[in-house]
DSSP file (Angstrom, degrees, kcal/mol; ACC not computed):
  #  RESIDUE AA STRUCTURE BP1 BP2  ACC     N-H-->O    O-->H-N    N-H-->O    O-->H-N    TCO  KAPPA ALPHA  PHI   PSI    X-CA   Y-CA   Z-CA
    1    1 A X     >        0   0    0      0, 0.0     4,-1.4     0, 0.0     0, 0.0   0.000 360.0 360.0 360.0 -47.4   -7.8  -16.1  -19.0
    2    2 A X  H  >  +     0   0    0      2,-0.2     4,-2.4     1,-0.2     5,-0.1   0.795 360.0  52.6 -79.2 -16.6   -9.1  -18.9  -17.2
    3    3 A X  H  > S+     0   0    0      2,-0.2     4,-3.5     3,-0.2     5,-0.4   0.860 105.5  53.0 -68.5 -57.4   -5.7  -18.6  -14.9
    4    4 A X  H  > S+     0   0    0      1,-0.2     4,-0.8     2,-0.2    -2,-0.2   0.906 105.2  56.1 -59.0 -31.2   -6.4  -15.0  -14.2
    5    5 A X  H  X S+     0   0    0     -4,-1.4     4,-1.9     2,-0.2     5,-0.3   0.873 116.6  37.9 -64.4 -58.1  -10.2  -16.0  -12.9
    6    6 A X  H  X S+     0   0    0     -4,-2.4     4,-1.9     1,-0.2    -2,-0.2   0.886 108.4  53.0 -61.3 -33.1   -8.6  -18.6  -10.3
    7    7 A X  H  < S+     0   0    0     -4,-3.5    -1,-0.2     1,-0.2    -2,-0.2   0.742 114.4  52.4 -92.8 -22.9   -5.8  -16.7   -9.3
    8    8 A X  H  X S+     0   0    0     -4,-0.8     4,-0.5    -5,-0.4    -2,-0.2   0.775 115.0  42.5 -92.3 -22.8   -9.2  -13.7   -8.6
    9    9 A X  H  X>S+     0   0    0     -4,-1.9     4,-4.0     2,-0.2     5,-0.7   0.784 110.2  47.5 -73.2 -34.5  -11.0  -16.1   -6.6
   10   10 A X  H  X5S+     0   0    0     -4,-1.9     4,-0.7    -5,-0.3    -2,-0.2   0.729 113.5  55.7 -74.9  -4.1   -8.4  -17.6   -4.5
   11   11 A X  H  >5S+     0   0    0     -4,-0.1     4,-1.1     3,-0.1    -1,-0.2   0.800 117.4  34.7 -73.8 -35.1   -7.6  -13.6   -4.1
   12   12 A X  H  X5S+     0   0    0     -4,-0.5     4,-0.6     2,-0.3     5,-0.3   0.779 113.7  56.9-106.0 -34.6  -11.3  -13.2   -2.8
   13   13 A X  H >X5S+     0   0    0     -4,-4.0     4,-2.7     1,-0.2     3,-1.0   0.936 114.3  47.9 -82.7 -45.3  -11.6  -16.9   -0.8
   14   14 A X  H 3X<S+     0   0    0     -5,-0.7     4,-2.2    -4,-0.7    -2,-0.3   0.927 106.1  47.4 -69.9 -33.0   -8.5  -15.5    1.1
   15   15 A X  H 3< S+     0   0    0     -4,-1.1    -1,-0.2     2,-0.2    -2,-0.2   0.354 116.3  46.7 -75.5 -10.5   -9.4  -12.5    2.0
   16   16 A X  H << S+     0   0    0     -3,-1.0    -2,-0.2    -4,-0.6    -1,-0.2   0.670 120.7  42.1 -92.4 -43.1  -13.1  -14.0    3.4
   17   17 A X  H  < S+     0   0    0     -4,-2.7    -2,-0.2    -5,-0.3    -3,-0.2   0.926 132.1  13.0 -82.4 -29.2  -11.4  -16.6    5.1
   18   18 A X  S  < S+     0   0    0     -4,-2.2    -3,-0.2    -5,-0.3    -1,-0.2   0.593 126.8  47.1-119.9  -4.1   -8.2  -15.0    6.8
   19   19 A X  S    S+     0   0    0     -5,-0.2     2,-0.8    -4,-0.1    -3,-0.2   0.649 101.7  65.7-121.3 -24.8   -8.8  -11.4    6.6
   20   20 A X  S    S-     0   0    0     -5,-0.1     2,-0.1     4,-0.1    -4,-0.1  -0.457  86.3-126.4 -90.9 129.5  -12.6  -11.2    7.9
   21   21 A X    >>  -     0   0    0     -2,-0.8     4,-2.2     1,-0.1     3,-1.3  -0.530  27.5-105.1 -69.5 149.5  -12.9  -12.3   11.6
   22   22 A X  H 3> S+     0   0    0      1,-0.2     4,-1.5     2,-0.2    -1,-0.1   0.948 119.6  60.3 -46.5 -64.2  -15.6  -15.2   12.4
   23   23 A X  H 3> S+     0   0    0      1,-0.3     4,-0.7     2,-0.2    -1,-0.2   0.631 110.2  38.3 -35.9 -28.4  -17.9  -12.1   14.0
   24   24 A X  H <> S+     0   0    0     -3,-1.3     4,-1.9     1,-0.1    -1,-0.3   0.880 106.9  59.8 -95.2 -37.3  -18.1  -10.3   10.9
   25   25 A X  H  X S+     0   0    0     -4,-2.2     3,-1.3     2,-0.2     4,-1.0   0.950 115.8  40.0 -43.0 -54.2  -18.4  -13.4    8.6
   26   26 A X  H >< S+     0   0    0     -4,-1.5     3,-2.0     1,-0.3     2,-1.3   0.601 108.7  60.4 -71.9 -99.0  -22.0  -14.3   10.8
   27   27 A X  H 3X S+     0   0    0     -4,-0.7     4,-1.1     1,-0.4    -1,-0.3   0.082 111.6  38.7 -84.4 -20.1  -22.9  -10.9   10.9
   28   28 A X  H 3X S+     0   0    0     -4,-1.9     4,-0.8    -2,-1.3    -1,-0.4   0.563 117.1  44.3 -96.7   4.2  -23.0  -10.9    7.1
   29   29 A X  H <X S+     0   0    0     -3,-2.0     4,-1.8    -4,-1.0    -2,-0.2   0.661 110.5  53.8-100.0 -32.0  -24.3  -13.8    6.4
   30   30 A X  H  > S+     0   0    0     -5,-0.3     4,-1.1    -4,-0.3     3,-0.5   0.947 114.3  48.8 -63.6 -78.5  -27.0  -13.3    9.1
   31   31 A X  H  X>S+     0   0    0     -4,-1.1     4,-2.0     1,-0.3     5,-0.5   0.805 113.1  44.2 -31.8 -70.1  -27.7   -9.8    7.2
   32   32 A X  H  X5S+     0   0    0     -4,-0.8     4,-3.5    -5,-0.2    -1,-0.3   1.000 115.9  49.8 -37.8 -60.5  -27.9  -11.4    3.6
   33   33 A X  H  X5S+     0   0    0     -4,-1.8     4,-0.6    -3,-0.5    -2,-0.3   0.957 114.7  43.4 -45.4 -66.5  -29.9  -14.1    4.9
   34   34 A X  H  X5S+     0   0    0     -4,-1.1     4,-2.4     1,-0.2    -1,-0.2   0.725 108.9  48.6 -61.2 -28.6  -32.0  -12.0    6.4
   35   35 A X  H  X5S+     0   0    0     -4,-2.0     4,-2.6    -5,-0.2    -1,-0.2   0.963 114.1  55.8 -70.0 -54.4  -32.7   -9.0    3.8
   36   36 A X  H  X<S+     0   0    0     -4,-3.5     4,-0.7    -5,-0.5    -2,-0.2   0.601 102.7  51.3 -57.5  -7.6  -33.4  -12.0    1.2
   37   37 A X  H  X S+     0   0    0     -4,-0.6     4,-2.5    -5,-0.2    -1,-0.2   0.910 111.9  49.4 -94.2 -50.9  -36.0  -13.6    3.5
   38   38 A X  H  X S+     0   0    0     -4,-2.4     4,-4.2     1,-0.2    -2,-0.2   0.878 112.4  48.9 -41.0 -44.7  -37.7  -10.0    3.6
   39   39 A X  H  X S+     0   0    0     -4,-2.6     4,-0.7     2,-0.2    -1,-0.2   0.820 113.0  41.1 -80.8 -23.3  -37.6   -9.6    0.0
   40   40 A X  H  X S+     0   0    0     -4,-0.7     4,-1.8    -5,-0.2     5,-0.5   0.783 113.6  58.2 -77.8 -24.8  -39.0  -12.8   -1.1
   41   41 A X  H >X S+     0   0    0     -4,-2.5     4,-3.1     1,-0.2     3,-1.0   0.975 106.5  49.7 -72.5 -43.6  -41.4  -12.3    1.6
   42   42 A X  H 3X S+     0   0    0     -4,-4.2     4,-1.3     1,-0.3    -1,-0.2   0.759 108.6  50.0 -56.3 -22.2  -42.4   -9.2    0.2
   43   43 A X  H 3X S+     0   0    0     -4,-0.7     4,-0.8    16,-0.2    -1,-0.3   0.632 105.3  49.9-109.6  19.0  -42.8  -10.4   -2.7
   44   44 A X  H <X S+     0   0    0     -4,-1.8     4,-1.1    -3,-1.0     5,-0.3   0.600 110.0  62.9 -81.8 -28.7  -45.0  -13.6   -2.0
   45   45 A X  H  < S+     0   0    0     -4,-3.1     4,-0.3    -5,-0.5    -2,-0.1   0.896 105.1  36.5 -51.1 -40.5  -46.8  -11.1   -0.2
   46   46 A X  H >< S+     0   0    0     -4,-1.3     3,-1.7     1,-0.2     7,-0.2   0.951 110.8  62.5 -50.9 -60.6  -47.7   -8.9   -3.3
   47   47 A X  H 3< S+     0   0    0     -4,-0.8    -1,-0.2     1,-0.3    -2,-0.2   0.546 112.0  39.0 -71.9 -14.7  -48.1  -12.1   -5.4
   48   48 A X  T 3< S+     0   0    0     -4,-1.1    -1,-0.3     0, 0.0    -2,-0.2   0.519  83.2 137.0-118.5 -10.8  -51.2  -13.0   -2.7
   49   49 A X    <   -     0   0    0     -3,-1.7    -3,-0.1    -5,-0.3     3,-0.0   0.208  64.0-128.9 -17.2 164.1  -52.4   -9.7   -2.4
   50   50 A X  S    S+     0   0    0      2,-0.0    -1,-0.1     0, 0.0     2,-0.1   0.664  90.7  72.3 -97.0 -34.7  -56.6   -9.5   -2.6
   51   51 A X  S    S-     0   0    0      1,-0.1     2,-1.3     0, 0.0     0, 0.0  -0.547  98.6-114.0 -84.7 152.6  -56.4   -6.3   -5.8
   52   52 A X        +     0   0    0     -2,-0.1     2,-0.4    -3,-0.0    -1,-0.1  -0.631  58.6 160.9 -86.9  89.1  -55.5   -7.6   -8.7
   53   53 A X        -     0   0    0     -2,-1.3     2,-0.3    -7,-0.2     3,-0.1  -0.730  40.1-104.2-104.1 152.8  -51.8   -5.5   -8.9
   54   54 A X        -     0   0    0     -2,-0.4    -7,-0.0     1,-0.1     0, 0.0  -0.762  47.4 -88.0 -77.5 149.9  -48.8   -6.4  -11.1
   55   55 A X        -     0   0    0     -2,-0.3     2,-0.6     1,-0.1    -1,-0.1   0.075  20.9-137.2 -33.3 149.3  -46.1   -7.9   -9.7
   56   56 A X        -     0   0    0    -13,-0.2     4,-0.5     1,-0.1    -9,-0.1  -0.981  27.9-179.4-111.0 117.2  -43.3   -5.9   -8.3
   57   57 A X     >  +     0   0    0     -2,-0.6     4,-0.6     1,-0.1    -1,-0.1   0.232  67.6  76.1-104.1  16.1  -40.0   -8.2   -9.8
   58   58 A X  H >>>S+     0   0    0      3,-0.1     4,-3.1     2,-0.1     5,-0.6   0.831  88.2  53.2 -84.8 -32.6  -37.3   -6.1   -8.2
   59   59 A X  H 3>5S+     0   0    0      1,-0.2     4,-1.1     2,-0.2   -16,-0.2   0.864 113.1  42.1 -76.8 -16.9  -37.8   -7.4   -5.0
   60   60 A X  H 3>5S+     0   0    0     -4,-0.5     4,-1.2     2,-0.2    -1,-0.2   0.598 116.6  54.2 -78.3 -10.3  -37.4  -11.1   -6.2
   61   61 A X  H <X5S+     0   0    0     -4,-0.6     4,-1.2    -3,-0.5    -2,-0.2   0.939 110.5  40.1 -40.9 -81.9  -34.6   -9.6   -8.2
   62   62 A X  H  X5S+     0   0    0     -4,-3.1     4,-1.1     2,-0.2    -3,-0.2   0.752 113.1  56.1 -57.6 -48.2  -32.9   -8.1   -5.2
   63   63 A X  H >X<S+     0   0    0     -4,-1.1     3,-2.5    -5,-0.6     4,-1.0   0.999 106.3  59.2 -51.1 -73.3  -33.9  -11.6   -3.2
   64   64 A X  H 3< S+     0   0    0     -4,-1.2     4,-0.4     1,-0.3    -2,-0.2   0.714 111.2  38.2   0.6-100.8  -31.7  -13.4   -6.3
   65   65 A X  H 3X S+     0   0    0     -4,-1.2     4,-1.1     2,-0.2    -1,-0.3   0.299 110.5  51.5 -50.6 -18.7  -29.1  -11.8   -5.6
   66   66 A X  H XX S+     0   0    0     -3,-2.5     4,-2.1    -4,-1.1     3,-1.5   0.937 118.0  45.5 -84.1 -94.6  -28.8  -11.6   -1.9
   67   67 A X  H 3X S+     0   0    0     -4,-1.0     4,-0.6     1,-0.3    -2,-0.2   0.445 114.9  47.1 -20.7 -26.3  -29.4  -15.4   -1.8
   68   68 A X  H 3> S+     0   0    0     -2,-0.7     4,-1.2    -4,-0.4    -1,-0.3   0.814 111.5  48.7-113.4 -30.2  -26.8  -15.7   -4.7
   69   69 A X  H <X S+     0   0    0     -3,-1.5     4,-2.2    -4,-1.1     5,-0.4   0.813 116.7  47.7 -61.8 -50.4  -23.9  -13.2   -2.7
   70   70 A X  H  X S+     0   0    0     -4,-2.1     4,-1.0     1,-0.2    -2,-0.2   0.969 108.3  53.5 -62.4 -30.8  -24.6  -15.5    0.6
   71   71 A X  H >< S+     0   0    0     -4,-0.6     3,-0.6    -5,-0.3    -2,-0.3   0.894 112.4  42.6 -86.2 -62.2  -24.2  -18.4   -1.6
   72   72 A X  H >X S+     0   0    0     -4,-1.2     4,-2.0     1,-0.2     3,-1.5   0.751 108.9  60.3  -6.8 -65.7  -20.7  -17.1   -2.8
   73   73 A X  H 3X S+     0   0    0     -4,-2.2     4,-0.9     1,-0.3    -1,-0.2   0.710 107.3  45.0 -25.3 -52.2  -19.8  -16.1    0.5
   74   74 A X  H << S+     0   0    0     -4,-1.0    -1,-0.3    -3,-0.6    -2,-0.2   0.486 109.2  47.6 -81.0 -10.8  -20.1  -19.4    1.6
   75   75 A X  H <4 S+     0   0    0     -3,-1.5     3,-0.5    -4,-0.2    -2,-0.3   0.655 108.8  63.6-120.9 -29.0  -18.4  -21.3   -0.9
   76   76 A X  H  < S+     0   0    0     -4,-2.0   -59,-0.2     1,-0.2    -2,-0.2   0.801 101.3  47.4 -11.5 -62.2  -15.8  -18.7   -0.4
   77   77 A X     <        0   0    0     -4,-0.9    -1,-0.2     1,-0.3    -2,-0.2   0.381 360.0 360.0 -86.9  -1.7  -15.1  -19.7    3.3
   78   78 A X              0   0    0     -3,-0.5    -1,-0.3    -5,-0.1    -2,-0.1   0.396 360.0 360.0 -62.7 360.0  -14.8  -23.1    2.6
């Protein structure tokens, strides 16, 4: 099991590092980066709001995950 799990990340860390050109590598990471900054910003924005709303959690959800895919990404190209 634990063989088949390495042998599917060193499938995925080659194919970020040799098969994706530097230009697309920024241009998704810029794009992650950026989508996650929106979504946490939207949702400190809610969280400061003046009406007393509930929280909206998808978009710190959605933030998660963007943050957590760039974070992959990156430890990927390494």
């Amino acid at each position: 099991m634990m063989s088949m799990l390495c042998g599917l990340w060193d499938d995925f860390s080659a194919w970020v590092t040799l098969e994706w050109s530097q230009m697309t590598y920024v241009l998704v990471m810029c794009a992650l980066g950026i989508l996650g900054t929106f979504g946490l910003l939207s949702f400190l924005k809610q969280s400061k709001g003046k009406e007393k709303k509930p929280f909206k959690w998808s978009s710190l959800v959605l933030c998660l995950l963007l943050y957590g895919l760039l974070a992959v990404l990156a430890f990927a190209r390494m």
